[in-house]
C-alpha positions as CSV (number, residue, x, y, z in Angstrom):
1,X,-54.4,-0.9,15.5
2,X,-52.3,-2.7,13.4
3,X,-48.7,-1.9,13.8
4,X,-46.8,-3.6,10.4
5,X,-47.1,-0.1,9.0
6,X,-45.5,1.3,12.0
7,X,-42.3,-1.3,12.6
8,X,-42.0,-1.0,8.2
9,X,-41.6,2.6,8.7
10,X,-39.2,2.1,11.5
11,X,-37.0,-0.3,9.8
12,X,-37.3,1.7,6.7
13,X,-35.9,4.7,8.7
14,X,-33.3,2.9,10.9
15,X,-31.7,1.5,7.8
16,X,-31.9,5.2,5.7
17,X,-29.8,6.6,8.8
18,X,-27.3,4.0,8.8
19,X,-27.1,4.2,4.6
20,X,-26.5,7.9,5.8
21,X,-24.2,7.7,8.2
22,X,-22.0,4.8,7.1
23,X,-22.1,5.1,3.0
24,X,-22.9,8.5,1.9
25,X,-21.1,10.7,4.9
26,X,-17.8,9.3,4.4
27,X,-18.2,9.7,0.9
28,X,-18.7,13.3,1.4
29,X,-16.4,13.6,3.5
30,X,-13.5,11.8,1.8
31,X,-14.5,11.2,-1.5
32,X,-14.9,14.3,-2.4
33,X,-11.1,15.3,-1.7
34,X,-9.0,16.8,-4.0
35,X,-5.5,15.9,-5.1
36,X,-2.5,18.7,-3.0
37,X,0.2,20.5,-4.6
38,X,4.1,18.9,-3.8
39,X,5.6,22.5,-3.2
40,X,9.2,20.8,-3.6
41,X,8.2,19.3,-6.9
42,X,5.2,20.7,-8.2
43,X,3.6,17.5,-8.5
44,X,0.7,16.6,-7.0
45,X,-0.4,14.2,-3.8
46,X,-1.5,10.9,-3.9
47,X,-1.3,10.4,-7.5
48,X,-2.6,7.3,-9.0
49,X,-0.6,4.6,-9.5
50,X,1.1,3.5,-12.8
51,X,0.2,0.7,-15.0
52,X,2.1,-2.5,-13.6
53,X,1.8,-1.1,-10.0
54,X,-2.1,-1.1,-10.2
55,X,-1.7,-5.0,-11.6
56,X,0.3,-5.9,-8.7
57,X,-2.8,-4.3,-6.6
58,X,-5.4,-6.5,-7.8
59,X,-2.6,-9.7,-7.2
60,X,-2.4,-8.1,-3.8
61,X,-5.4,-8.4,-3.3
62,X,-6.4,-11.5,-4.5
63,X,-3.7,-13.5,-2.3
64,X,-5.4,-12.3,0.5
65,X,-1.9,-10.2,1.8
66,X,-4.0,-7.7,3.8
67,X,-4.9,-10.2,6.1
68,X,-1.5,-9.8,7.5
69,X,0.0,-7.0,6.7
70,X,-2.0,-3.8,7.4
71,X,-1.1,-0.4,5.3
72,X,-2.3,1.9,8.6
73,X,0.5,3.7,10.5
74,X,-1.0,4.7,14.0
75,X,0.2,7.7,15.6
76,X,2.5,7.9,19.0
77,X,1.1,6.5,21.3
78,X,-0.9,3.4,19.7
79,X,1.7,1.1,19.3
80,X,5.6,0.8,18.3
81,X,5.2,2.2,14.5
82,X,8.1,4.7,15.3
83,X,10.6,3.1,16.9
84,X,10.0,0.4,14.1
85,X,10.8,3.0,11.3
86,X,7.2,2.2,10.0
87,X,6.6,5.9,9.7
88,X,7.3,7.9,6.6
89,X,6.7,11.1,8.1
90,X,8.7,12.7,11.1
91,X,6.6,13.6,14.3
92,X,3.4,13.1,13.6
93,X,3.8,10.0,11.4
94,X,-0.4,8.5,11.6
95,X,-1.8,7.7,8.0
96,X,-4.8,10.0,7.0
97,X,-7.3,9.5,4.6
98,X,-5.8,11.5,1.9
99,X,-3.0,8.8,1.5
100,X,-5.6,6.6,0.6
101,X,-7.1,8.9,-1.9
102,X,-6.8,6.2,-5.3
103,X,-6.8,3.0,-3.4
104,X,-10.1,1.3,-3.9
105,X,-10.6,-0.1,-1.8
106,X,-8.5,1.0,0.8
107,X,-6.3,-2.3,2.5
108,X,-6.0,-1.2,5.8
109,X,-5.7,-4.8,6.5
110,X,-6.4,-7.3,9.3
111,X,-3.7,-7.6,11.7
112,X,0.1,-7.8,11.8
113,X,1.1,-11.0,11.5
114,X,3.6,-9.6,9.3
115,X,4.8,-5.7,9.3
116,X,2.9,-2.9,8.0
117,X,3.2,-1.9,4.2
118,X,2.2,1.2,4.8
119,X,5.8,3.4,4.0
120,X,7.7,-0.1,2.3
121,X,8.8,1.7,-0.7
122,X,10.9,3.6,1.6
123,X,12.1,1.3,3.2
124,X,13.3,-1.1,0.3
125,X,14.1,-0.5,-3.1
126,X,15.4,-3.5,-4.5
127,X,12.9,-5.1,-6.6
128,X,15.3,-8.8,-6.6
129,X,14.9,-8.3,-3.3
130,X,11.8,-8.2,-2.9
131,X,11.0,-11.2,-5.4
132,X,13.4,-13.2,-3.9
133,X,11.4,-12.7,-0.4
134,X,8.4,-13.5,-2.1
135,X,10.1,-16.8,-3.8
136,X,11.9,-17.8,-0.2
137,X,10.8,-15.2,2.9
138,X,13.2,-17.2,5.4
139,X,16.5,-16.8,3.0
140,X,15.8,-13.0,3.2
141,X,14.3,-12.6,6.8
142,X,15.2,-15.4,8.7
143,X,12.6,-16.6,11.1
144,X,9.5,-15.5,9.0
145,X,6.6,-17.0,9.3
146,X,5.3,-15.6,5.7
147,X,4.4,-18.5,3.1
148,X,6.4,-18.8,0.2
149,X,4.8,-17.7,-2.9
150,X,6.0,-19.9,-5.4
151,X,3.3,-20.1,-7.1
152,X,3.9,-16.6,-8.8
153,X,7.4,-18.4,-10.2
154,X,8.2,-20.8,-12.8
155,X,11.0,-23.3,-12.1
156,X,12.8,-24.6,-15.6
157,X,15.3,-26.6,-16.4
158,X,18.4,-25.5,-18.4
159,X,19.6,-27.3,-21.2
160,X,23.3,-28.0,-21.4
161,X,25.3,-24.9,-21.8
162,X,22.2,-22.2,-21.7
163,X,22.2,-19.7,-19.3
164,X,20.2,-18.5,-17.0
165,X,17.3,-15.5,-17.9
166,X,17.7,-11.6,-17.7
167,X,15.2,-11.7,-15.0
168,X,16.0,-14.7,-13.3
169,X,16.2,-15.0,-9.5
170,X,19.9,-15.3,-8.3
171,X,20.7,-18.7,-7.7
172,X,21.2,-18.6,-4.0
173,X,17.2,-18.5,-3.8
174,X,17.2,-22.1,-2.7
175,X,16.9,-23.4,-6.4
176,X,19.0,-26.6,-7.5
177,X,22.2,-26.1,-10.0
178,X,20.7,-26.6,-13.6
179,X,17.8,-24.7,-13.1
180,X,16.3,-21.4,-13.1
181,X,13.4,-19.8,-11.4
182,X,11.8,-17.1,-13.7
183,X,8.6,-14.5,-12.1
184,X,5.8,-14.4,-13.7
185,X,4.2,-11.6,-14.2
186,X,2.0,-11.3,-11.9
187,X,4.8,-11.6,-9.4
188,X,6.7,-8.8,-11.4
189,X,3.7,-6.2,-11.2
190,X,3.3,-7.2,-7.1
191,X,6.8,-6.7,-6.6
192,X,6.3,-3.0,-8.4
193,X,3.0,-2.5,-6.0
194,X,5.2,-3.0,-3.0
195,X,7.4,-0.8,-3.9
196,X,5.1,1.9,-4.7
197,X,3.6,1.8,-1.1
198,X,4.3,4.9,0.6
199,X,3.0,8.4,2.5
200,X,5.6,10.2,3.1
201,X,4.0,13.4,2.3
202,X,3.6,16.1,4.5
203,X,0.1,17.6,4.9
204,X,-1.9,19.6,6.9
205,X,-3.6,16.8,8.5
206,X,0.0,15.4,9.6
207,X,2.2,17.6,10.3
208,X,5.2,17.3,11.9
209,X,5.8,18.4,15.4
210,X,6.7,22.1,15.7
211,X,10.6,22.5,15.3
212,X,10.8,19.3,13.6
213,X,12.5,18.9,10.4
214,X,10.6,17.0,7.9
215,X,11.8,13.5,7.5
216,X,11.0,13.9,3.4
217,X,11.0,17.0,1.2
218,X,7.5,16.6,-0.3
219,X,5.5,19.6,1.7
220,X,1.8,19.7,0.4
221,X,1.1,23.6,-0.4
222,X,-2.4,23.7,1.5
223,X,-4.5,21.4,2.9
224,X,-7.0,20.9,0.3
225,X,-5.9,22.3,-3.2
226,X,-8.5,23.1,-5.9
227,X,-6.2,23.1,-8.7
228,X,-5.1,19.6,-8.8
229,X,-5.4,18.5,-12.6
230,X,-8.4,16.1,-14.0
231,X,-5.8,13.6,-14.7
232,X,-4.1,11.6,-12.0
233,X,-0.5,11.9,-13.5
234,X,2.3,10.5,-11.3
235,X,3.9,13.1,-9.3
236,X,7.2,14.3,-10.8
């Protein structure tokens, strides 16, 4: 008997269960989930992410940051994320997969060479602050091992008298008197990306611990709302 038909049909169907089980059930499962009502706000939860912030994604991604800084709080118990104010929900701080609704993909990262991104919008809000670690990490966080991105900058000279840019970096970046450094774009929309990183909603996946307060005011409704508008408007 020959048996090629027999190990083709195997494969075939070892390779349709794994499609199934690795591809088309998460899909299902997550895919499929709907945006949920803000009951503070009347927004809605995640919503997609405006314009310049969805730039600085794609520069995100294409300097590779992800492979050390994850965006993936782990709940009590897996690690330090509490007690290093990583969390942006009280008690049960874990990230679920409805914070990750409009991220495609989803950077869950590497490892944490660096600290995780997941909640940085609440923890900063200075967007100098945040180009100016970008420009020179060890003037704002002494001791970093991050690389300068310098790259995303452009250095000019002043000409006698002129004055610095609008937008330029304070001088005390590490940059030599008569000159300015200037970001580029692409440095501008990261800078908004990072800012835009966080999950502090609270949902019925991660709630907090019973008698907890909330450590934010955004309270999803229900669990899985089926009134969440066509459009992915920003939450109010």
């Amino acid at each position: 008997m020959n048996p090629a038909p027999l190990l083709f049909l195997a494969t075939f169907f070892a390779m349709a269960l794994s499609w199934l089980g690795f591809v088309l059930a998460p899909q299902l499962q997550i895919g499929g989930q709907p945006q949920v009502e803000l009951k503070t706000t009347g927004g809605w939860y995640p919503s997609m992410r405006p314009g310049l912030a969805r730039q600085g994604e794609q520069v995100y991604r294409a300097n590779g940051c992800f492979y050390c800084h994850s965006q993936q709080v782990r709940p009590a118990g897996f690690g330090a994320d509490v007690q290093r104010g990583w969390g942006g929900r009280s008690g049960k701080v874990q990230s679920v997969d409805q914070d990750y609704l409009y991220d495609r993909p989803a950077m869950l990262g590497n490892q944490r060479v660096g600290p995780d991104l997941a909640n940085f919008g609440l923890r900063q809000t200075n967007e100098v602050m945040v180009l100016e670690h970008l420009y020179n990490p060890r003037l704002t966080m002494p001791g970093s091992v991050m690389p300068p991105f310098r790259f995303l900058f452009v250095k000019r000279k002043l000409d006698f008298g002129e004055q610095a840019a609008d937008d330029a970096l304070p001088a005390d970046v590490g940059v030599e008197k008569g000159y300015e450094v200037v970001p580029t774009d692409d440095a501008k929309a990261l800078a908004e990306y990072l800012l835009s990183l966080h999950s502090d909603v609270v949902l019925y996946e991660a709630p907090p611990k019973p008698g907890t307060k909330p450590a934010t005011n955004n309270v999803a409704v229900v669990a899985n709302s089926t009134n969440a508008p066509a459009t992915n408007s920003p939450a109010k």
